[in-house]
C-alpha positions as CSV (number, residue, x, y, z in Angstrom):
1,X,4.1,-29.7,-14.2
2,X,4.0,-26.0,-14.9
3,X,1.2,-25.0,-12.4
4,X,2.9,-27.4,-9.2
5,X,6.0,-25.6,-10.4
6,X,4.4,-21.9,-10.0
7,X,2.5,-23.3,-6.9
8,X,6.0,-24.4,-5.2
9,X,6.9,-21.0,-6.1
10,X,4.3,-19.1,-4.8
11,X,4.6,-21.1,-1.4
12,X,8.2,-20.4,-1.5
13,X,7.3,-16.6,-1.7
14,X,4.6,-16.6,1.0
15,X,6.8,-18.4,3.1
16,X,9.9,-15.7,3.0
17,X,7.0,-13.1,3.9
18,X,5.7,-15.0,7.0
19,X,9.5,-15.4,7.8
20,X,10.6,-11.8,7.6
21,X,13.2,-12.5,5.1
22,X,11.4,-10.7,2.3
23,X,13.7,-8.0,2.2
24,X,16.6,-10.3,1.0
25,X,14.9,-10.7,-2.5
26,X,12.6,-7.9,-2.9
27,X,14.1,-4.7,-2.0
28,X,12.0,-2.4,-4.1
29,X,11.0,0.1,-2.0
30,X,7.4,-0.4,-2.7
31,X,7.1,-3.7,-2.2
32,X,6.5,-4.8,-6.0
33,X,6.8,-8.5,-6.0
34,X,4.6,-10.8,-6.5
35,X,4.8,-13.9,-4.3
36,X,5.7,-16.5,-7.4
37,X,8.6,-13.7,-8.0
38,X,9.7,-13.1,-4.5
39,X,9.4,-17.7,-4.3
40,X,11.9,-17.7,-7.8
41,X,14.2,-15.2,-6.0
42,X,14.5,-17.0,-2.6
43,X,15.4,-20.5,-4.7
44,X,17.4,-18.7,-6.5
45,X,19.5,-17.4,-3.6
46,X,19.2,-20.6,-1.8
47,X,21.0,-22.3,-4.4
48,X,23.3,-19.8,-4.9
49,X,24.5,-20.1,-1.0
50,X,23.8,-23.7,-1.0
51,X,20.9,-23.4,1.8
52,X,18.4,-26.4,2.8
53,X,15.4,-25.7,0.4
54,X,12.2,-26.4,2.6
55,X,8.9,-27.9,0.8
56,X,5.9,-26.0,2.9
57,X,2.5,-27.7,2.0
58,X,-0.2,-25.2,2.9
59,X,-0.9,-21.5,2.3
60,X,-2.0,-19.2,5.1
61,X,-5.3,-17.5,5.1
62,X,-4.5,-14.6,7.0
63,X,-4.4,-11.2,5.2
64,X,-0.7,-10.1,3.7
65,X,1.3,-8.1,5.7
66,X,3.4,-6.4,3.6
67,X,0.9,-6.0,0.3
68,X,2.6,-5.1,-2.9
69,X,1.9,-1.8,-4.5
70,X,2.6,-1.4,-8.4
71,X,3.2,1.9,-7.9
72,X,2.8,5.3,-5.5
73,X,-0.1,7.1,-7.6
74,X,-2.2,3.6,-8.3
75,X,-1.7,3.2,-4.4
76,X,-3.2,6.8,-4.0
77,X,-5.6,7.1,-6.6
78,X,-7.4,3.5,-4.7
79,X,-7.9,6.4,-1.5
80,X,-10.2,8.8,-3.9
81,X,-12.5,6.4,-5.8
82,X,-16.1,6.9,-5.1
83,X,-18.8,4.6,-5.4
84,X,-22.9,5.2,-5.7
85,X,-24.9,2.6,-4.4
86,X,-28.3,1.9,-6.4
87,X,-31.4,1.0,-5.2
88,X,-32.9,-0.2,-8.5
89,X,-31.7,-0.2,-12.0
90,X,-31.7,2.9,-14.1
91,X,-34.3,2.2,-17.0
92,X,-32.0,1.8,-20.4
């Protein structure tokens, strides 16, 4: 029950993203919601206003629009990691 509960959610949340209407629950300026969060919110408000609660049955597969960030200096420390490709294994 728990995990069709945080799935409903989750839908819910990806849902108000695809709609535009994220900013009604999440309006941390960088974006820090997860979509189970931003799904509890919406349900939240729709109760709260007594809206129609819609049941959406698949999740999209295109990319996120509006990706969360957990914070400014993880965001900018992602733009100055290097990598080294190998071409064998180093002998341990």
């Amino acid at each position: 029950m728990i995990a069709l509960t945080m799935l409903f959610l989750v839908l819910q949340g990806v849902q108000v993203v695809a709609s535009g209407k994220r900013r009604q629950v999440d309006t941390h300026s960088n974006r820090g919601m997860s979509y189970l969060k931003i799904g509890w919110n919406w349900i939240r408000l729709a109760i709260t206003h007594q809206w129609k609660i819609q049941v959406y049955r698949c999740l999209s597969s295109l990319h996120d629009p509006q990706p969360a960030l957990a914070s400014k200096r993880q965001h900018n420390d992602s733009f100055e990691r290097e990598f080294t490709v190998l071409r064998r294994f180093p002998a341990s």
